[in-house]
Backbone bond lengths (Angstrom), bond angles and torsions (degrees), N, CA, C in turn:
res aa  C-N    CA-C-N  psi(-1)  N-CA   C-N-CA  omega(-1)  CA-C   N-CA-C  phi
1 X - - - 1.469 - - 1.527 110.48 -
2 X 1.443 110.51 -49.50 1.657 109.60 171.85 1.594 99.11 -56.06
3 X 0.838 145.06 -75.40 1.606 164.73 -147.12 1.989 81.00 -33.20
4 X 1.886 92.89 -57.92 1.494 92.78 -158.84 1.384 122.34 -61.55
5 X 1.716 105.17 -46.68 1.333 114.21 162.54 1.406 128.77 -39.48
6 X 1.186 127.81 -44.62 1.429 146.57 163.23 1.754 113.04 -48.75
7 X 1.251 107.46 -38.28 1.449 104.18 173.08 1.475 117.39 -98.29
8 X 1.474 129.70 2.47 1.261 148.51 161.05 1.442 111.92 -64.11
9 X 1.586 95.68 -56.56 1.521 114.78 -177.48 1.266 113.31 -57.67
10 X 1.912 110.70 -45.68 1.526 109.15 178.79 1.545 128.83 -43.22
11 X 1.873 78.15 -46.11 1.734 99.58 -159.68 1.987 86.12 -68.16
12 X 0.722 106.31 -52.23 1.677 100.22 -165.54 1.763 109.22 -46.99
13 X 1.455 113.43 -29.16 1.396 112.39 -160.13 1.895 88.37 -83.58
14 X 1.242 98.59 -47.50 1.797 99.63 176.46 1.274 123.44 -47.31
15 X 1.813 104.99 -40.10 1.391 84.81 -177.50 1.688 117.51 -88.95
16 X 1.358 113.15 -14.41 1.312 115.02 169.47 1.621 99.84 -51.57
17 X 1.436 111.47 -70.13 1.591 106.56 -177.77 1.905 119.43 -24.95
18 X 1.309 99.83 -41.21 1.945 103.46 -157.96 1.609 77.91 -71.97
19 X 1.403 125.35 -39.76 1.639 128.71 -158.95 1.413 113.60 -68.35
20 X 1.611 121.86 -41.30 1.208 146.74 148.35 1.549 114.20 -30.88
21 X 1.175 124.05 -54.25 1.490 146.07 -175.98 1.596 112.60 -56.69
22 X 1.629 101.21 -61.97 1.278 112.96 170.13 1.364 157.27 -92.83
23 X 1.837 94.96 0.51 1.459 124.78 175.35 1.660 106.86 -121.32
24 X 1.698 108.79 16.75 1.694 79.17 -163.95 2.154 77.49 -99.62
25 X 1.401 136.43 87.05 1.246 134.54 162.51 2.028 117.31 -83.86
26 X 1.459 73.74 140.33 2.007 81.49 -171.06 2.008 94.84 -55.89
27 X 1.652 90.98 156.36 1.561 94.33 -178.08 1.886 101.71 -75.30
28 X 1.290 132.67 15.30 1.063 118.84 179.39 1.850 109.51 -94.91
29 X 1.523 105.50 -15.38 1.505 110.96 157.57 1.042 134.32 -91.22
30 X 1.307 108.56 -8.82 2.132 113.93 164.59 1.672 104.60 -76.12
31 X 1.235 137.49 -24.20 1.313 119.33 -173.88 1.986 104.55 -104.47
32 X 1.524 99.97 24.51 1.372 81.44 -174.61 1.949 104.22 -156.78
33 X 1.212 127.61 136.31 1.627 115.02 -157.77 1.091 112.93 -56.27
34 X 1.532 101.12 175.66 1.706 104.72 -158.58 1.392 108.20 -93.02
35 X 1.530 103.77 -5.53 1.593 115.07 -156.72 1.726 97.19 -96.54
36 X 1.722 122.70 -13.36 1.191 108.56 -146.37 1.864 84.24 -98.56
37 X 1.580 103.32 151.25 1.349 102.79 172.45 1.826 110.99 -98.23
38 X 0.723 119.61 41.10 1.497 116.48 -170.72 1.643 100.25 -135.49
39 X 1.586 116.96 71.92 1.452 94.66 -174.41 1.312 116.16 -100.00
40 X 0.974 119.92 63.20 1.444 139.82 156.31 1.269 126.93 -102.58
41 X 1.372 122.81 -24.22 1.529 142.53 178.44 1.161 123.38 -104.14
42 X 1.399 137.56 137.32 1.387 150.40 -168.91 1.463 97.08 -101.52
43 X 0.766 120.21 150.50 1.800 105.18 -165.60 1.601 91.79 -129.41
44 X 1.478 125.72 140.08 1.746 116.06 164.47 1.333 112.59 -72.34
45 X 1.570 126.33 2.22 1.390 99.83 172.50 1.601 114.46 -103.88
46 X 1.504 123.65 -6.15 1.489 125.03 149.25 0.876 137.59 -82.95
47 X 2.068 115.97 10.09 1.204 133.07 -172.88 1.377 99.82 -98.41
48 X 1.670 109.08 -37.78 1.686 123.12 -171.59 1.892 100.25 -74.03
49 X 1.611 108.82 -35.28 1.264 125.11 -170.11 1.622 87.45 -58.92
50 X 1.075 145.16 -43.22 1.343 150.54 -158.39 1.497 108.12 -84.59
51 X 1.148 110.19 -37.39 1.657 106.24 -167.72 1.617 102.63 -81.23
52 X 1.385 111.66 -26.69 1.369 113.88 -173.75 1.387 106.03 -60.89
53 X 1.166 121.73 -52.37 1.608 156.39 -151.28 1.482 97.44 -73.06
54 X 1.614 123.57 -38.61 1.270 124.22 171.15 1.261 133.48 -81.00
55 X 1.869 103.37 -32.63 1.150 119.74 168.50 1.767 116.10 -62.22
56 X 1.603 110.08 -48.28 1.542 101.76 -179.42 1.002 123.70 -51.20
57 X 1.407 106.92 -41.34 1.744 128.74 -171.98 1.667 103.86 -44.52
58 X 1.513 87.65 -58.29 1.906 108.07 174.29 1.633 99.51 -35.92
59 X 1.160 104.45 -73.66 1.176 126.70 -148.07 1.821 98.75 -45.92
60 X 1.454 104.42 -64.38 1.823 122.37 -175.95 1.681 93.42 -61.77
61 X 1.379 146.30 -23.87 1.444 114.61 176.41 2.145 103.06 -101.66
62 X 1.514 115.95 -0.22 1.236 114.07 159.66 1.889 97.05 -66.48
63 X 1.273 149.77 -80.28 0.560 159.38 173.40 1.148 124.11 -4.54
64 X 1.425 103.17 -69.09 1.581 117.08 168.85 1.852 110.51 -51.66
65 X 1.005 134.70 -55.30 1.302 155.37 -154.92 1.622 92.40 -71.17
66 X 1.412 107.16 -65.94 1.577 101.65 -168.81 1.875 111.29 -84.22
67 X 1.308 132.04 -14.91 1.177 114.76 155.34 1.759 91.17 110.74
68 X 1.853 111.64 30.19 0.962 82.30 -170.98 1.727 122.36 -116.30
69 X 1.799 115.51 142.88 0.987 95.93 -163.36 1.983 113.62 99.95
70 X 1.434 113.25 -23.59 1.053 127.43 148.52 1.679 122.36 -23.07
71 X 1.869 119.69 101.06 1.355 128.07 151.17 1.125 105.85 -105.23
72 X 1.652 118.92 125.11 1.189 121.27 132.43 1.631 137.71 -110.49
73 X 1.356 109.96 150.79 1.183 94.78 -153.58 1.896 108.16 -82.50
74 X 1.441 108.63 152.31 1.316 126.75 -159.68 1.602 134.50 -32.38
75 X 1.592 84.50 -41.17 1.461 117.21 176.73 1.380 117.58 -53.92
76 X 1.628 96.61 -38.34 1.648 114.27 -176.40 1.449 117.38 -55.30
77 X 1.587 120.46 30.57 1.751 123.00 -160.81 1.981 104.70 -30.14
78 X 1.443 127.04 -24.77 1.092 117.24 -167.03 1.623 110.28 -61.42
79 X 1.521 112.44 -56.34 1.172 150.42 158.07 2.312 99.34 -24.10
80 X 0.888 102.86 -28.06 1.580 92.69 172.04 1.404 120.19 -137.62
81 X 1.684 95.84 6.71 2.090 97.51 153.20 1.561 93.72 -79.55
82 X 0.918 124.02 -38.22 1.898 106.79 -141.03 1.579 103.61 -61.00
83 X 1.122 101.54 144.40 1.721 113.49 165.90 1.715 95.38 -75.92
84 X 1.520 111.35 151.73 1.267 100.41 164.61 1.424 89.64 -126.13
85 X 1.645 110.00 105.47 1.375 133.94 178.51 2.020 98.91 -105.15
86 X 1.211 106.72 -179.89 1.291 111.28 -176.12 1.705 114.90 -94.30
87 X 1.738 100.42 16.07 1.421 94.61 155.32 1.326 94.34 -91.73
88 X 1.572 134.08 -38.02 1.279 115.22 -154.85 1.439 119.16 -72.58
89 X 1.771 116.37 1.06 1.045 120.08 -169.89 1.625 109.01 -112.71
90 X 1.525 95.51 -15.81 1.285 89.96 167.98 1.683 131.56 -85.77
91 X 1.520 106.11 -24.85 1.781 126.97 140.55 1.610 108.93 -24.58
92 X 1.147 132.23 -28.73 1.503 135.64 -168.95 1.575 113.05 -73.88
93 X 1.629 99.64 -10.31 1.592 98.34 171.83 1.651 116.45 -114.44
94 X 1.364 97.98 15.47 1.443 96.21 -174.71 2.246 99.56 -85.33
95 X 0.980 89.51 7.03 2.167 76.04 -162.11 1.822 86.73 -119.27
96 X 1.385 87.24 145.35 1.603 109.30 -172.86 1.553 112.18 -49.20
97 X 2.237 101.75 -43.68 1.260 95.27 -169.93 1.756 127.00 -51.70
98 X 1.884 100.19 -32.48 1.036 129.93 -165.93 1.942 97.48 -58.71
99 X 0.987 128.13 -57.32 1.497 160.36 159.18 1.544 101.38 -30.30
100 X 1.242 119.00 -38.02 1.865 106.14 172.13 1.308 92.22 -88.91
101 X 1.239 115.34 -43.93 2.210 105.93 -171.31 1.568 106.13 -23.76
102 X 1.738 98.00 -71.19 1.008 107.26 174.45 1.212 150.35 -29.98
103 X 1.799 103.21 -35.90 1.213 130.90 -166.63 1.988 98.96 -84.66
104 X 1.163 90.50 -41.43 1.739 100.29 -175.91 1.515 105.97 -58.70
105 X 1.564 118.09 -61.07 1.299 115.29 177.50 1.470 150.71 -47.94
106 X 2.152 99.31 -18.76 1.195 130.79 -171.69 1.396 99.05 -98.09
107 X 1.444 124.16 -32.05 1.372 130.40 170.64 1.843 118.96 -73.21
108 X 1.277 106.69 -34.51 1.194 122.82 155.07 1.061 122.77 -34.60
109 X 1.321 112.82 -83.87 1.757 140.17 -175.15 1.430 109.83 -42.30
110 X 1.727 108.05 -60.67 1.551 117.58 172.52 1.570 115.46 -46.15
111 X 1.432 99.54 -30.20 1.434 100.44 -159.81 1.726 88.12 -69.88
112 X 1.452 127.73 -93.81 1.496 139.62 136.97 1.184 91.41 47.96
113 X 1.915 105.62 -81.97 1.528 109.04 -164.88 1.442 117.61 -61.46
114 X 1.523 138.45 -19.69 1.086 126.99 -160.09 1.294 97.43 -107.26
115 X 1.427 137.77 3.82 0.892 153.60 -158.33 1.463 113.23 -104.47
116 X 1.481 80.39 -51.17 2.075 88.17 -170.08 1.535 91.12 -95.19
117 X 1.261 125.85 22.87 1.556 122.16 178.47 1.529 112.29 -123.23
118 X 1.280 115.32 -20.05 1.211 120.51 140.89 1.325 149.64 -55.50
119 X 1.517 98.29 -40.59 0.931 112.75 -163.33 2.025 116.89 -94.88
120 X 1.849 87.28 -13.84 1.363 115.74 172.92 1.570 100.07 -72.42
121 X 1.158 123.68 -62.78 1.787 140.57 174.87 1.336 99.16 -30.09
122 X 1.697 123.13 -62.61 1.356 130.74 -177.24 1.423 120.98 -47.43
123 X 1.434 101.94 -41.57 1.464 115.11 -177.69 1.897 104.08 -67.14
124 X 1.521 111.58 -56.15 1.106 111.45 -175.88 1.750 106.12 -51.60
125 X 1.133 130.72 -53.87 1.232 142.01 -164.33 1.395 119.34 -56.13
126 X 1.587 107.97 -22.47 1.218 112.24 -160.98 1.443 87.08 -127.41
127 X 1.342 125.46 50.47 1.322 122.71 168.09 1.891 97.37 -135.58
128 X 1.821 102.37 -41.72 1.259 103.60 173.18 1.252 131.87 -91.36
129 X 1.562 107.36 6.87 1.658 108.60 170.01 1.658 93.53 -173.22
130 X 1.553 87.37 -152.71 2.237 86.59 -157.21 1.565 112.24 -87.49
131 X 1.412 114.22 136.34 0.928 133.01 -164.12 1.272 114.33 -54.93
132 X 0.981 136.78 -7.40 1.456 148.21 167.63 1.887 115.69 -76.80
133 X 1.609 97.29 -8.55 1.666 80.80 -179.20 1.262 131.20 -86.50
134 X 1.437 119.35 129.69 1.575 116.68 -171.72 1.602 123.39 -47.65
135 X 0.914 135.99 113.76 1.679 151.42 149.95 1.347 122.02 -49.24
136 X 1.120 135.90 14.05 1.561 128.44 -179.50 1.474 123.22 -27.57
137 X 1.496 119.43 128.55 1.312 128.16 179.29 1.909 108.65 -72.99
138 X 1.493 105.52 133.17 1.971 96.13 161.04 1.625 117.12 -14.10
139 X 1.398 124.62 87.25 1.503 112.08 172.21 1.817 120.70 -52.51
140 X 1.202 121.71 -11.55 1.384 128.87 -166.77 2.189 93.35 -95.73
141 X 0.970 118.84 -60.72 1.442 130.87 152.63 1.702 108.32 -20.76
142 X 1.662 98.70 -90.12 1.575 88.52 164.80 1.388 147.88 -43.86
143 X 1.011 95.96 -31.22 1.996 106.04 151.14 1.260 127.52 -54.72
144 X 0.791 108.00 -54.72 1.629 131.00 -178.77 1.605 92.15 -57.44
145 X 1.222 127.33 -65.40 1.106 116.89 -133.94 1.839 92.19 -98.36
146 X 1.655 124.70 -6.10 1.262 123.85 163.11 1.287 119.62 -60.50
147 X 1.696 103.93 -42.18 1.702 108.74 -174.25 1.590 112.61 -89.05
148 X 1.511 110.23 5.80 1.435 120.18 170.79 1.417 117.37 -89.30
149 X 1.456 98.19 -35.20 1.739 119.29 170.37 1.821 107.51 -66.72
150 X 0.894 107.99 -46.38 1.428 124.60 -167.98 1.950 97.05 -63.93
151 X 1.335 120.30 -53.56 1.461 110.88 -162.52 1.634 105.80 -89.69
152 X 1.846 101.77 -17.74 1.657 88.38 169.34 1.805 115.69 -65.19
153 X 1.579 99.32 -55.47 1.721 98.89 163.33 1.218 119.82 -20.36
154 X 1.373 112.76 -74.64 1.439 117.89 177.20 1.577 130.39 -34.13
155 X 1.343 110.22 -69.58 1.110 133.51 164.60 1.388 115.38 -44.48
156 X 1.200 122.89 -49.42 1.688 124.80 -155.34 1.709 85.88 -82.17
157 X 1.499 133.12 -40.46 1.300 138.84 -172.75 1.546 116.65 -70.51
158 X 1.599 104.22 -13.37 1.467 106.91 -164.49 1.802 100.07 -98.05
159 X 1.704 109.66 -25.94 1.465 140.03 -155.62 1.632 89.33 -90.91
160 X 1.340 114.94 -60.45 1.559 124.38 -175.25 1.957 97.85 -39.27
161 X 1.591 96.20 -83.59 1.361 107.81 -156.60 1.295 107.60 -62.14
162 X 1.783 129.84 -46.08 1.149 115.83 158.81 1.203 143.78 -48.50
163 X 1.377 103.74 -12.35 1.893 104.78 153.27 0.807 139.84 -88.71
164 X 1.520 119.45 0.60 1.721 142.24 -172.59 1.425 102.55 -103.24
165 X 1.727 102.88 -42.53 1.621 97.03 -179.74 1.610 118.25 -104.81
166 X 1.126 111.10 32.38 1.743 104.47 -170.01 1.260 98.39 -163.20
167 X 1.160 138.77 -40.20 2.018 143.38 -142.48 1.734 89.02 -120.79
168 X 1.190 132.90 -68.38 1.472 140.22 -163.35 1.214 122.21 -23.65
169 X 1.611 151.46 98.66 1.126 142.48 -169.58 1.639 113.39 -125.49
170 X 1.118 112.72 83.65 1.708 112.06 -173.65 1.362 122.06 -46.10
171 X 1.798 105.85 -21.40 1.506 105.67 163.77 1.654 126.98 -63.93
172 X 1.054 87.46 -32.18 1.865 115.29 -176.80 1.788 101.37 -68.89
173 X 1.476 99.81 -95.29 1.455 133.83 174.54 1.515 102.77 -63.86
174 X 1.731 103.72 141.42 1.637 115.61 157.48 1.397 92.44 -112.12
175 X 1.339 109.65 172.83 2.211 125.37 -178.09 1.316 70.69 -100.25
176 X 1.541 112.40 116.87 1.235 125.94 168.14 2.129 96.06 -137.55
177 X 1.641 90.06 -175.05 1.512 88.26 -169.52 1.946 107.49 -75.38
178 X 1.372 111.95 4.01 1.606 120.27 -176.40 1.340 101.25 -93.61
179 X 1.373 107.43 -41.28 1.554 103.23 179.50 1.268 118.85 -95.77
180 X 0.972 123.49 24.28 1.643 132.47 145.89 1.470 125.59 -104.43
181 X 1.243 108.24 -19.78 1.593 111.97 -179.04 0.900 75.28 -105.36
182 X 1.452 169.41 56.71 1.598 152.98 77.05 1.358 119.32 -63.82
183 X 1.090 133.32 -30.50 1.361 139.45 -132.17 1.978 116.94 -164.62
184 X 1.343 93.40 25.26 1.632 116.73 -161.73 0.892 133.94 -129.86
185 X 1.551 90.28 -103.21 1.602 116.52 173.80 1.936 125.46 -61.12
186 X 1.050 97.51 -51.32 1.450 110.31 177.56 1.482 98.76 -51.11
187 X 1.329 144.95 -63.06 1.013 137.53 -155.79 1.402 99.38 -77.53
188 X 1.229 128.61 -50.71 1.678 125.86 173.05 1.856 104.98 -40.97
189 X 1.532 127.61 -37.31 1.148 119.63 -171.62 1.646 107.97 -67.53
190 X 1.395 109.40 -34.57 1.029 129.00 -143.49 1.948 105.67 -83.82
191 X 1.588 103.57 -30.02 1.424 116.30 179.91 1.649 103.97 -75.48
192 X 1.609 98.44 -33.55 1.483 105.28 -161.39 1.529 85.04 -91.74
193 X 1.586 136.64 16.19 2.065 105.13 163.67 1.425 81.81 -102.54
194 X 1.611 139.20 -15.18 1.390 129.00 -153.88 1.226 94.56 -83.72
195 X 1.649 139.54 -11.52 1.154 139.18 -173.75 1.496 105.60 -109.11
196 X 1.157 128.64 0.91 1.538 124.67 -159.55 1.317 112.11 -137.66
197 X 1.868 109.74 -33.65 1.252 98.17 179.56 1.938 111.37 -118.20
198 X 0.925 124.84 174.41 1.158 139.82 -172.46 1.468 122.35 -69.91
199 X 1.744 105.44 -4.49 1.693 100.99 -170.06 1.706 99.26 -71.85
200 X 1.038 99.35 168.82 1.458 111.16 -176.82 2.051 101.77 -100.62
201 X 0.906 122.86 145.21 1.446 117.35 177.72 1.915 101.23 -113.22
202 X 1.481 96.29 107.40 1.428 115.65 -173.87 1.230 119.05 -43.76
203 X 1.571 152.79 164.74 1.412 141.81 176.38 1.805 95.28 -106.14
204 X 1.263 118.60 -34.87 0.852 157.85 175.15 1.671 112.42 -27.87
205 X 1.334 100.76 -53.98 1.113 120.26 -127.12 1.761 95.18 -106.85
206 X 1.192 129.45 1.19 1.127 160.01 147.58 1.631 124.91 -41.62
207 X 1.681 112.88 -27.42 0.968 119.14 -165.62 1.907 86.64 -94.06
208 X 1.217 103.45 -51.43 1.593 103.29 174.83 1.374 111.26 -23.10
209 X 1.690 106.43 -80.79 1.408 117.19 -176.89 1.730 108.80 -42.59
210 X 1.023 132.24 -33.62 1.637 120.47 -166.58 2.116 101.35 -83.08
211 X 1.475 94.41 -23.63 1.277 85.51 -175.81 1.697 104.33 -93.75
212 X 1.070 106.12 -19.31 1.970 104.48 162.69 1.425 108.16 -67.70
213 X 1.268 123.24 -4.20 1.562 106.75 178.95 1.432 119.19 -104.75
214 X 1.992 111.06 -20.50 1.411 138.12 163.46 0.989 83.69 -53.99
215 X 1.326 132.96 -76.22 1.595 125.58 -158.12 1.190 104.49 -54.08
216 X 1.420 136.01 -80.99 1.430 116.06 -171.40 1.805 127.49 -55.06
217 X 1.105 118.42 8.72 1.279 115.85 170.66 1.470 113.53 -101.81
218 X 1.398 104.46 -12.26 1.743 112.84 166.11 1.589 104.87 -83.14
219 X 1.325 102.57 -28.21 2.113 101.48 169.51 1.272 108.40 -57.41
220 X 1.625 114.93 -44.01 1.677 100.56 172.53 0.977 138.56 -72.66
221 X 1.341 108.40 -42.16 1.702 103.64 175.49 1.673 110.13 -54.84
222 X 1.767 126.41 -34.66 0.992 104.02 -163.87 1.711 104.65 -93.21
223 X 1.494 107.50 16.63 1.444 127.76 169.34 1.761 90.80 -77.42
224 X 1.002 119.95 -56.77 1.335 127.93 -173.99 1.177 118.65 -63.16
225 X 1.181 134.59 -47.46 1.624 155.62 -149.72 1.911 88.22 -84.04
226 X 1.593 121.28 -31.05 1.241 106.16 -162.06 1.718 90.19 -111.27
227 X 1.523 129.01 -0.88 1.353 118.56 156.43 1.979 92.54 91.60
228 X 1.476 110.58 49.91 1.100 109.70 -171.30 0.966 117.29 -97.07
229 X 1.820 150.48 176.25 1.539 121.65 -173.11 1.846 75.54 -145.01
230 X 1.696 91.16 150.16 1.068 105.36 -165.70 2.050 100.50 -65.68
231 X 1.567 106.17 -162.42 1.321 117.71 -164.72 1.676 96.15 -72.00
232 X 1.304 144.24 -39.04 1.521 130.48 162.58 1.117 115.49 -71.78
233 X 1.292 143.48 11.83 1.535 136.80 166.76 1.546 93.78 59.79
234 X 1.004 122.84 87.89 1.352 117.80 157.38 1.994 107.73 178.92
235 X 1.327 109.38 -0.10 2.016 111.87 177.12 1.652 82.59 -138.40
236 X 1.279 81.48 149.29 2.256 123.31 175.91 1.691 80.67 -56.31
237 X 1.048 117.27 -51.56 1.791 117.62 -148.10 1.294 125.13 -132.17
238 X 1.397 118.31 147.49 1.320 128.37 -152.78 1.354 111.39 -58.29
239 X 1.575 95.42 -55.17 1.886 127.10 169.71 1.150 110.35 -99.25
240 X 1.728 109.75 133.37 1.352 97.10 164.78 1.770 120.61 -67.18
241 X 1.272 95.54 -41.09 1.815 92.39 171.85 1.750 111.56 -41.46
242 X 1.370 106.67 -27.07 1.792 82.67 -173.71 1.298 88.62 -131.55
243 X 1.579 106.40 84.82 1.550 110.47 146.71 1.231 111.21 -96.56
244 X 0.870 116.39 117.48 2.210 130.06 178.05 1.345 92.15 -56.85
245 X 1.492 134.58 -33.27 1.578 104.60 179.64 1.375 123.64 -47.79
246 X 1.663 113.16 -28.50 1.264 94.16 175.19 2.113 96.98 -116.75
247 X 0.702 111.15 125.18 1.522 130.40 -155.35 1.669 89.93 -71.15
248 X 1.201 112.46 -76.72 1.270 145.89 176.05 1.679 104.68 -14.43
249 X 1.139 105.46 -85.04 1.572 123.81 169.66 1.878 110.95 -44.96
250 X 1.127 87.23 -46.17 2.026 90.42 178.90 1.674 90.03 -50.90
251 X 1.139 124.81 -82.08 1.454 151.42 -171.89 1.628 102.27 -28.14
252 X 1.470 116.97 -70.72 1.439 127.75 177.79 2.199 109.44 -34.14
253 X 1.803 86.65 -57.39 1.502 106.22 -165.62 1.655 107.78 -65.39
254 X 1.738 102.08 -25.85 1.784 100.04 178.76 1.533 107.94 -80.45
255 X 1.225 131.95 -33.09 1.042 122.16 175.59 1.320 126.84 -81.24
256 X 1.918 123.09 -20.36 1.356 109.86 159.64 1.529 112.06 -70.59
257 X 1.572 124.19 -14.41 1.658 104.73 -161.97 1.883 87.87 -90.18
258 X 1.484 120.66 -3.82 1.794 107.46 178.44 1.684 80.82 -77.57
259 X 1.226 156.94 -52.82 0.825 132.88 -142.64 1.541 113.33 -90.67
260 X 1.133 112.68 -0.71 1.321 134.15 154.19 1.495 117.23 -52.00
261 X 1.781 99.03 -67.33 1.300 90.62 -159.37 1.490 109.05 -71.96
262 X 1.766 109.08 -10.83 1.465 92.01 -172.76 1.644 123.94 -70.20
263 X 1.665 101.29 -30.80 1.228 101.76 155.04 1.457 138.42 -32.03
264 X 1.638 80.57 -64.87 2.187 81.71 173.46 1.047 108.91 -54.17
265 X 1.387 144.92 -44.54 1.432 157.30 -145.69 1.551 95.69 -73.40
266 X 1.463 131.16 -69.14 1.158 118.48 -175.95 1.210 135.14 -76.15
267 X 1.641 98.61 -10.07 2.190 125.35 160.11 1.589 82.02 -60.00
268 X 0.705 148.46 -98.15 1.694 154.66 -172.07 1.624 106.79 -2.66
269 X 1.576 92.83 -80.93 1.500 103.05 -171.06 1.596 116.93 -51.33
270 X 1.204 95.58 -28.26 1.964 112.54 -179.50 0.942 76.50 -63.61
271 X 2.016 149.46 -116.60 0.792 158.86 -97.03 1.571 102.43 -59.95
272 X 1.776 104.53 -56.58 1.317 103.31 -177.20 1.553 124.99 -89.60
273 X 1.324 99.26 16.76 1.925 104.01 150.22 1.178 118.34 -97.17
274 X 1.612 124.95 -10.34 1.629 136.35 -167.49 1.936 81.22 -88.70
275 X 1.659 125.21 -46.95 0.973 103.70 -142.40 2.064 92.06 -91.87
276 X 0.861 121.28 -5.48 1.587 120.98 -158.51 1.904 89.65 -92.88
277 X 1.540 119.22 -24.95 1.179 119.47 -154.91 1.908 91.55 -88.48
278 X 1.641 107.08 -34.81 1.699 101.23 -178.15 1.899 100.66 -91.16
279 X 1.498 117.46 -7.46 1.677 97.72 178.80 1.623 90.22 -72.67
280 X 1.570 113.23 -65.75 2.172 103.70 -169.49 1.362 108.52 -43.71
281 X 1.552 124.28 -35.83 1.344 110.12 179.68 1.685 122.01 -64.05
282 X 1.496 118.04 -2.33 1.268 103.54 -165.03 1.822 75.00 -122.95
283 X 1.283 108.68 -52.06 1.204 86.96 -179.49 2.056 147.92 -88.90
284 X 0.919 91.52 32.14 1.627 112.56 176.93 1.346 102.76 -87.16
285 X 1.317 117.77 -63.13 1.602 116.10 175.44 1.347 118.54 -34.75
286 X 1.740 105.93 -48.80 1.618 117.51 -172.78 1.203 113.61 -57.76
287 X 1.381 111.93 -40.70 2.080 128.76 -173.17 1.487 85.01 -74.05
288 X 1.010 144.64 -71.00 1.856 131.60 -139.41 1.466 70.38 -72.83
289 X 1.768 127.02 -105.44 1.439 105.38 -161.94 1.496 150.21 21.31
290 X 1.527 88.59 -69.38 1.605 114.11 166.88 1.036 117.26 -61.33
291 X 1.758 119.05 -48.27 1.426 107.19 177.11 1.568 114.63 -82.67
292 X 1.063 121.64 -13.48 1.864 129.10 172.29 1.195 91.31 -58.10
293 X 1.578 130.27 -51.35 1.979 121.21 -159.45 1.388 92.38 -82.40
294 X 1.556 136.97 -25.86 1.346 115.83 -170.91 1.503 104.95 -75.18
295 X 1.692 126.95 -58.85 1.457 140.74 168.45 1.670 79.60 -21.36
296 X 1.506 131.98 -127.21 0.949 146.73 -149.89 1.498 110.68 -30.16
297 X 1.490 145.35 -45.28 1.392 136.54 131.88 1.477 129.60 -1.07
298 X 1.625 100.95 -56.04 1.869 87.46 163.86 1.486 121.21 -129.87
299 X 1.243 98.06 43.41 1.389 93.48 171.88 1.853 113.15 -94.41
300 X 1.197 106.74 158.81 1.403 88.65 -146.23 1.643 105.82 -98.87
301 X 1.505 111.40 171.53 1.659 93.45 -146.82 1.628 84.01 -112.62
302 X 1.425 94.06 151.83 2.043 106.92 -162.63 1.531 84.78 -93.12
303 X 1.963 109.01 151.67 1.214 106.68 -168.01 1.758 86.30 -94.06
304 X 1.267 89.62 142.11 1.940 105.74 151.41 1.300 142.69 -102.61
């Protein structure tokens, strides 16, 4: 049993090490794409790439919140008793999906901010001396805001597909513009910064997300425990998967969807070791190049 533990332990320290290797990037490549070879420069078109990226985000959890654009389908009689009073809007934070929106927009914003704060620094820097001097973003900031990037990914990918393949009820729900900026868009933004921008997507960072989901499954029961009715006033529970009436099944269903997410989680990390391994491959050549034409640029020319 020691023998085994001991080789558990190994494997765990190794693979942190390979994880270490390939996520530990200076904070001067999280605020700037992965594709560009010049990392010294903040560029205005990955600065604009950023504002967009924050604004949609905005945009798909405004959406969600105010109901807008909302079909449901007919049958759903609950769906056209409800008053939508400011309990019913305040109900809008009780459901997980609601909980990545959030998560996307705060990851967003940070992103934005470290971005347009860099890139402000750059400007100053290169007005009071030579344009070549490095700008580094808060490295403690950039952390923060990798493993913030990292569990919205996660999450928003685990929320997306698990609602397409498990939650989705066309009797219930129509694909309207709410249930895509729930269940959509965010994750489409989210593949397309893992391809564009420089954050690293943590291995790490996985353990967060499983314990953000403990937590919200303790929101239900004590959703349950006080006899609460979901956002139409009319079910005990938020989810039907986690009605605590039957305990059993809640319990069964939380532990196949952790084994879910770990799946997605390392579909993730694959993706963004497949994609970090072809940006150095294309771009390493570009940097020596660049620095071969600068070397030869001032080296100084022998008289003849």
């Amino acid at each position: 049993m020691s023998r085994f533990l001991k080789c558990c332990k190994r494997s765990i320290r190794d693979l942190g090490k390979f994880a270490d290797k390939h996520e530990d990037v200076p904070p001067e490549e999280v605020v700037r794409s992965c594709w560009t070879s010049n990392t010294s420069r903040v560029s205005v078109g990955f600065l604009l790439y950023r504002w967009v990226q924050f604004f949609l985000h905005a945009v798909f959890e405004i959406i969600s919140v105010l109901d807008v654009g909302r079909r449901y389908n007919p049958q759903f009689l609950s769906s056209l008793r409800v008053k939508k009073t400011a309990r019913y809007y305040m109900k809008w934070l009780l459901y997980l999906t609601h909980w990545g929106l959030i998560l996307n927009s705060v990851q967003a914003f940070m992103g934005v901010w470290l971005v347009q704060k860099a890139h402000d620094a750059q400007n100053r820097t290169s007005s009071e001396a030579d344009n070549t001097t490095q700008v580094g973003p808060n490295r403690t900031l950039t952390k923060i805001y990798c493993y913030l990037w990292s569990v919205a990914f996660h999450l928003s990918s685990y929320i997306t597909l698990g609602f397409w393949l498990l939650v989705f009820d066309s009797e219930v729900c129509g694909i309207d513009a709410v249930t895509l900026s729930e269940h959509g868009f965010g994750l489409i933004l989210l593949l397309l910064d893992l391809f564009v921008s420089g954050v690293p997507y943590k291995m790490f960072s996985g353990v967060f997300t499983v314990l953000l989901s403990t937590f919200y499954l303790m929101v239900t029961y004590v959703h349950h425990l006080f006899h609460a009715l979901d956002r139409f006033q009319d079910k005990p529970y938020i989810y039907e998967k986690g009605d605590w009436s039957n305990p059993v099944a809640v319990i069964i269903y939380y532990i196949f969807s952790i084994f879910v997410q770990i799946s997605f989680h390392f579909s993730l990390w694959g993706l963004y070791l497949l994609r970090r391994r072809l940006t150095l491959a294309i771009r390493t050549p570009l940097v020596e190049s660049s620095q071969n034409s600068t070397t030869e640029q001032r080296r100084p020319q022998l008289p003849t």
